[in-house]
N, C-alpha and C positions, 0 to 999 in steps of 0.2 A: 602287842601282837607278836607272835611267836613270826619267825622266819619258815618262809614255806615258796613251793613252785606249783603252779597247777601247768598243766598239759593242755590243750582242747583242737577239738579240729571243730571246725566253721562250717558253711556251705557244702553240705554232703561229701566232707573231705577233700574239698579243692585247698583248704589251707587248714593250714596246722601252726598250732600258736604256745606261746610261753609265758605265761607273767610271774613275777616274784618278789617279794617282799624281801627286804634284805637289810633293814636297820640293825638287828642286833650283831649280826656278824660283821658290818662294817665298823661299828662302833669298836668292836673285839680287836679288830685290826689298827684304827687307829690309838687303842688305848695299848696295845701288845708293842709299836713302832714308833710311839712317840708323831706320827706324821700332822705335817700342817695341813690347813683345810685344803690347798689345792692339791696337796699328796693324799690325800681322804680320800678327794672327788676321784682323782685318778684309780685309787687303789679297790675303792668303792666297785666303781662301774666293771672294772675289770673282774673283780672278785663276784659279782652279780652276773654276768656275761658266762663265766666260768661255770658257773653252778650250774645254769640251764641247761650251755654247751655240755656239761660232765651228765646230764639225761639222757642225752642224745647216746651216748654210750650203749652201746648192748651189752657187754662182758661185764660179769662183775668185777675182774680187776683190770679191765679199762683203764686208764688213766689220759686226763686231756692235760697238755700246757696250752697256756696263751702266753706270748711275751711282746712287750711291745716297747722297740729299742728307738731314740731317737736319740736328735744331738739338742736339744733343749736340759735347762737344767738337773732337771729330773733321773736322765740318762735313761733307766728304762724300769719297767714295771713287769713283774712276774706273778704269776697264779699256777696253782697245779688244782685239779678236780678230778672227782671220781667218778663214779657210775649214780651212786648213792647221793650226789651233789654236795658232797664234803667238801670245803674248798678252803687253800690256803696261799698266803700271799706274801709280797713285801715291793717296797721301792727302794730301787740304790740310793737316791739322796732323799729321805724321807724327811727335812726339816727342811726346803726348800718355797720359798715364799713368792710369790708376784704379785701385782698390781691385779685388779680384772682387768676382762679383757672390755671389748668396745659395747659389751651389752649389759656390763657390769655384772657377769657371773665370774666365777672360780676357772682363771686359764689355764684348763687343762692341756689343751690344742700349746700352748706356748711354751710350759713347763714339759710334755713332752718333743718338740719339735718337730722337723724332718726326719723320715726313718723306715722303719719296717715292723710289719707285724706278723708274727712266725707263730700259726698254730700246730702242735705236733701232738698226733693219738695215737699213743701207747696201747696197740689189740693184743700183746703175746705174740707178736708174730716177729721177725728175726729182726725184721728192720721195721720202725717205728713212719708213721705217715706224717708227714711234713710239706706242709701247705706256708707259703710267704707272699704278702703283698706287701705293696706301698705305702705306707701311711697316707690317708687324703689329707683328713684333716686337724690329727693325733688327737680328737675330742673323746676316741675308740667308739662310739656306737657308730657313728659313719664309717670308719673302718671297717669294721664288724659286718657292716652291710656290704659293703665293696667286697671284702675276702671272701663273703659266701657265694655272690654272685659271678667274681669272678674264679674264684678255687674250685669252689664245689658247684659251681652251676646251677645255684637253686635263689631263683630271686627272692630276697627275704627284706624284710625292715629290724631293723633292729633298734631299739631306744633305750637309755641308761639316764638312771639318774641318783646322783646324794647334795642331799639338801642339810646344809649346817647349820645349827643354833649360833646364839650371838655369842655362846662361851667355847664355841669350835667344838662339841659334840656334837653327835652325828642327831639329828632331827629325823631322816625319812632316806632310805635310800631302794631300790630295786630299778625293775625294769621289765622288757619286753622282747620276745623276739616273732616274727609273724614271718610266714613261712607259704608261698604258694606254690602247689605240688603241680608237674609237669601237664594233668591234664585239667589245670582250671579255665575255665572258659573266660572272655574279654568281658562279661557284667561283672563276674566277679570281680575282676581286678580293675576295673572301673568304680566299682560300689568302697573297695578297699580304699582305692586311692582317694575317692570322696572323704573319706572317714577318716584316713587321716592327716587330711587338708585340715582338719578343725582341731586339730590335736595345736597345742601352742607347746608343749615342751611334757617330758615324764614327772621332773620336778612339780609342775604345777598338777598332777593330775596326784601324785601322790600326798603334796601339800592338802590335799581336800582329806586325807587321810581314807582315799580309798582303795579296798582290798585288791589282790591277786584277778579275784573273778569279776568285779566289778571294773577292773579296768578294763580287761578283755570284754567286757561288754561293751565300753565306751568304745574300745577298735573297731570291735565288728558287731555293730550295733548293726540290729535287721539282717543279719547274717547266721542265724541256728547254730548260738555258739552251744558246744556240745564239751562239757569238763569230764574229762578221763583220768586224771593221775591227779593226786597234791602229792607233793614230797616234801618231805623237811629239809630244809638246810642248815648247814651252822657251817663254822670254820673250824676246821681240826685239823691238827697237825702231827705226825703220827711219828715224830721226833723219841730217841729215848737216850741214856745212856748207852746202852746196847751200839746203837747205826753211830752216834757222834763218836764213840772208840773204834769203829771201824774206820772212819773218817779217817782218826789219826794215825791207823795204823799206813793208810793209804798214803799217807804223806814221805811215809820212808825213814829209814834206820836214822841219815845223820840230822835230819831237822827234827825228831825226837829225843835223838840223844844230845842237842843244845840246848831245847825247853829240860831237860832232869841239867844239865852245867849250869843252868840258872840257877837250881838248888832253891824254885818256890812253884807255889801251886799255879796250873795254871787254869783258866777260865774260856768257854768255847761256847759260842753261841749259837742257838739255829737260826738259820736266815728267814726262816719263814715264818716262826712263831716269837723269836727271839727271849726263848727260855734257857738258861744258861748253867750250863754242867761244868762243875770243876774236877781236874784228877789231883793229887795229888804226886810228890814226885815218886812215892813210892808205886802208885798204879801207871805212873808213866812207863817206868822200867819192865811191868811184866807187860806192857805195849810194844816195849822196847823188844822185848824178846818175843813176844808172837808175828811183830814185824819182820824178825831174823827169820822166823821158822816161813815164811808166805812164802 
């Protein structure tokens, strides 16, 4: 199944909802970073969260961060997305291993710790929107749920989920986010709440290996789910030689002119896709010199 996002609003528009399929771009990510299955799980749900949150977007060049910093092994987790639900990712300590936790899933809540989650949206406008909460419980869909509720004022559920094979490939990963608009009435959000008393976890609804639309049926079952948008997803990274030579140029005259007194190539990597550009010492020097000329 191809990766995809459907839209829908519910109950004559009292809630507006999100689900997504996201196995192949998680997989992308953890074959791109080397990451163990609880930096999968991590990197997964955030990169699934991301994609939705980057719909929400109106402008086309839009741009959302999520980052989510903690003092657990991990340190922290990054995502950037676009309007288009392009989305790309990585983990500071991507080979980072735990025990589970007490329910015997993948401790993500452990591996990230105590901390903060910083979403920032990039409109074109001078200064960029920057919203931060507390991490509740670094699992990030409960997070996720907290930041919306208390940043943006919009009570929302949100659910994440990546489900591993026994060979640490990615088996099933997406998610959900559901959404009630300021003027829903109290059955609504009684009927919601009902419905997802029975929900036991995203993992298991996706383990059934069912779609985008069929799980938002299973949400707001007897609720007139109504599907408006699919979108594709994938993870792209819009990295080139181009931006990584401006990088280096950014770094300044005398720490380029130590990498050419090496007198060998060097090697530079994207953080986010970790595809890796080499210069040589002779294209270091005319770095060298466009560094002079900034």
């Amino acid at each position: 199944m191809k990766d995809y996002i459907v839209r829908a609003t519910a109950k004559d528009a009292q809630i507006r909802a999100f689900a997504a399929t996201t196995r192949n771009l998680t997989e992308y990510a953890r074959n791109a970073h080397g990451t163990s299955p609880v930096a999968t799980a991590a990197l997964g749900r955030l990169l699934t969260a991301g994609a939705m949150m980057g719909t929400m977007l109106k402008g086309e060049k839009d741009l959302l961060t999520l980052q989510i910093k903690g003092d657990g092994p991990m340190h922290k987790v990054t995502v950037t997305a676009d309007s288009s639900a392009r989305v790309k990712g990585y983990v500071d300590i991507p080979d980072v291993m735990l025990p589970p936790n007490a329910l015997g899933k993948l401790d993500v809540g452990g591996a990230i710790g105590n901390g903060m989650l910083t979403v920032i949206r990039d409109l074109g406008l001078k200064e960029p929107y920057v919203g931060q909460t507390i991490l509740q419980t670094g699992e990030i869909a409960e997070d996720l749920t907290y930041y919306f509720a208390t940043s943006e004022q919009i009570p929302s559920t949100v659910g994440l989920g990546v489900l591993m094979e026994k060979n640490n490939t990615v088996k099933q990963a997406g998610g959900f986010i559901i959404q009630l608009m300021p003027f829903a009435q109290e059955e609504t959000i009684e009927q919601l709440e009902s419905n997802l008393a029975k929900i036991t976890s995203v993992t298991s609804i996706l383990d059934e290996g069912k779609t985008p639309e069929e799980m938002l049926a299973v949400l707001l079952d007897g609720m007139d789910v109504e599907i408006t948008d699919t979108i594709p997803t994938e993870f792209y990274c819009n990295c080139d030689k181009k931006r990584i030579e401006k990088a280096i140029i950014s770094i300044g005259e005398k720490d380029i002119r130590e990498m050419i007194d090496e007198g060998k190539e060097i090697e530079v990597k994207c953080h986010f896709c970790n595809s890796a550009y080499t210069f040589s010492v002779e294209e270091l020097k005319a770095l060298l010199k466009k560094a002079k000329h900034k």
